[in-house]
N, C-alpha and C positions, 0 to 999 in steps of 0.2 A: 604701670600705665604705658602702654605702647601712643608713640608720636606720630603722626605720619604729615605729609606737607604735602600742598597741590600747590602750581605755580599761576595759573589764570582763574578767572571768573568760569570760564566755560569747561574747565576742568572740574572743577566744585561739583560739576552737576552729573557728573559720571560717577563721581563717589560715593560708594554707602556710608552715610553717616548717621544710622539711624544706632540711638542709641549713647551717640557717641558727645562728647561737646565741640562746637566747632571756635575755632575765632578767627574772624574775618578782616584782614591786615587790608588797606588803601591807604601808607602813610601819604605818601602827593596824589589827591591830599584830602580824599572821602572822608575813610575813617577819622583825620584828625580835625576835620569839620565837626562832626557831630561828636566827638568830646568834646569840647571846646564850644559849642553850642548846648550842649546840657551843662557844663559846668557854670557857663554864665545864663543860666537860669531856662530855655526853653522847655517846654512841657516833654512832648513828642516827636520823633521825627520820623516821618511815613516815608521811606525808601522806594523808589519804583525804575523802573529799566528804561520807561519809555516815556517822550514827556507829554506826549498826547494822552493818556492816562491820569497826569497831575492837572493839565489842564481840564481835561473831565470833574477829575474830584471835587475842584478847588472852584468851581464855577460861582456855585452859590455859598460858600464858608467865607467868611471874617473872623478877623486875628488871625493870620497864618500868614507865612512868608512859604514862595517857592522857590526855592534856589538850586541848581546845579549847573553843569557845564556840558560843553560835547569840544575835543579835542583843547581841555585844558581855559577855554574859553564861556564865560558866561553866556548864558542860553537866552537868545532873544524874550523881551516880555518877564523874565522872572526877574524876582526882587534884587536877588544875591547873587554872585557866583560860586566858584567854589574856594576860596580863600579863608581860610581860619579867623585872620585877622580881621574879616568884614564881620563875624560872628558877636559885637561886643552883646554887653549885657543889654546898654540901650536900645538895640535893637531887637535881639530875641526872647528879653526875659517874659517869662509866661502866654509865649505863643505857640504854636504848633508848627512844626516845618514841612513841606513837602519837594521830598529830593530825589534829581536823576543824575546821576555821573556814567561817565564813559565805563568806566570799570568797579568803581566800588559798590552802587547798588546792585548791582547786574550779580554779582559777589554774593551778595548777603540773600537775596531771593533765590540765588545756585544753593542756596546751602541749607535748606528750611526743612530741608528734611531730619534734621539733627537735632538732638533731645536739648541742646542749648546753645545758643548763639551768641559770644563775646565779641564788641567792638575795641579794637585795640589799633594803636601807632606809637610811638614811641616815647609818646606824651602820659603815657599808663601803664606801661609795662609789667610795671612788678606788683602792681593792685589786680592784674591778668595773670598774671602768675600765682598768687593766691586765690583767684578764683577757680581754676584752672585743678589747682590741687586738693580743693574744699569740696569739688564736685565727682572727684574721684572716678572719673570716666575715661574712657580712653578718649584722643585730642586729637583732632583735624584741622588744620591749621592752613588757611583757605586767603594765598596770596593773592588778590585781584587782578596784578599783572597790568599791562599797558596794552589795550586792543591787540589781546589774544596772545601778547607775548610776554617771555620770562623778563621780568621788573626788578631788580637791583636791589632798589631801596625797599621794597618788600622783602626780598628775603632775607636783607641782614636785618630787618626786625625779626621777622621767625628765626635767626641763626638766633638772636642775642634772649628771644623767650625761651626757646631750648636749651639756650645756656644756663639762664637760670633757676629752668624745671630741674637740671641735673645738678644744682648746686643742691635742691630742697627735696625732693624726694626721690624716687628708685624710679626709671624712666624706660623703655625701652627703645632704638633708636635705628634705624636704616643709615648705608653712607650718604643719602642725601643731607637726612638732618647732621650727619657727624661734619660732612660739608660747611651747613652752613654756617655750625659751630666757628669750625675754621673761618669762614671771612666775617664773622664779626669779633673773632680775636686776632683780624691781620691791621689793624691799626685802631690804634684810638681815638682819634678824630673822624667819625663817621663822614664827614662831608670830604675825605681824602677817598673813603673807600668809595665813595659814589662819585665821584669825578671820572666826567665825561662818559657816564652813563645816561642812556635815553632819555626817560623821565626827567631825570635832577636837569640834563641842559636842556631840555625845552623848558622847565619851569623858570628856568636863570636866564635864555632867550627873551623871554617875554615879559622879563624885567620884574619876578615874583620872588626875587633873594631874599626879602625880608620872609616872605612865607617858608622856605627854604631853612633858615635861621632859628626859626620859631617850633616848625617840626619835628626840627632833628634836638630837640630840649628833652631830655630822657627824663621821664616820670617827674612831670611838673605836676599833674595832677593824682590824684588817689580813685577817682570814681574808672567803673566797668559799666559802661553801657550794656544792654540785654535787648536782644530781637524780640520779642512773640508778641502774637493775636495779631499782626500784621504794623507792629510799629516800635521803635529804640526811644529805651526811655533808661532813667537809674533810678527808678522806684521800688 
């Protein structure tokens, strides 16, 4: 199974990944929105880039929340922002969500080309990892990055999946992935190796430590979110 790694959203969209399976990493803090919204109970969640689009959709639909952010910040008129913690059951269980982030949607619609779409952050990792290996495809692994740039906290979650793809089966691997191997075995406290990088301090800025906290919780849960027919869901 050859690995390969993209580092933004708009890199995703240059890559052949037909074929291929992808997983689309936004730990701060996309992806770990919608685990954390399907685990405590929502139906679907319709991903989109642009939020004129959501507002389109969502004109005439009830039961549905809109939630995303633009520069880390909830987006005028929508329900939710993008904080995990706003996600409880009381609020999302058996609705439908409709979402736009800075970087993680934008990610996941780069990437639709690819014969399967895994939501992952560090909250699911090794339920990603046996998915990963059950599908026996080769893996693209499609960091969403921070407005077009290389994201820290992104890629020590792809360092620490590739670590554990090479624990469990025969992998093939470029010096990027052997990289990133390297910094997710350069400390153990994840929040040392992301100290005073971009992301992690505007989120800590803005007074989102508790989200920060919560994030970095490695495999709290067991569910794989899945992309297709245009929505993430663990059905």
């Amino acid at each position: 199974m050859k690995i390969e790694v993209v580092f933004t959203a708009d890199k995703a969209k240059e890559k052949n990944m037909k074929g291929k399976t992808c997983v689309v990493i936004d730990v701060f803090r996309a992806t770990s929105v919608m685990i954390t919204a399907l685990e405590n109970g929502a139906k679907k969640i319709f991903p989109f880039k642009d939020i004129e689009t959501i507002q389109e959709k969502c004109r005439n639909l009830k039961n549905i929340i809109k939630c995303g952010e633009r520069n880390a910040l909830k987006i005028d008129g929508f329900d939710l922002g993008n904080s995990p913690l706003e996600f409880t059951k009381e609020k999302v269980f058996n609705k439908d969500i409709y979402m736009s982030t800075t970087n993680g949607t934008k990610a996941i619609e780069n990437s639709i080309s690819s014969d399967k779409i895994l939501i992952c952050s560090f909250l699911n990792i090794s339920s990603v990892v046996e998915k990963i290996i059950e599908y026996k495809k080769d893996c693209v692994i499609v960091c969403a990055g921070t407005n077009g740039e290389f994201s820290l906290d992104d890629a020590l979650c792809a360092g620490i999946i590739i670590k554990e793809l090479k624990k469990k089966t025969e992998i093939f691997i470029d010096d990027i992935s052997i990289a990133l191997i390297r910094i997710s075995e350069s400390n153990k406290n994840m929040e040392d190796i992301l100290l005073d990088s971009t992301h992690y301090s505007r989120l800590l800025s803005l007074g989102f430590k508790k989200d920060i906290d919560y994030i970095l919780t490695l495999n709290k849960y067991s569910i794989v979110p899945e992309y297709k027919n245009g929505y993430i869901s663990i059905e």
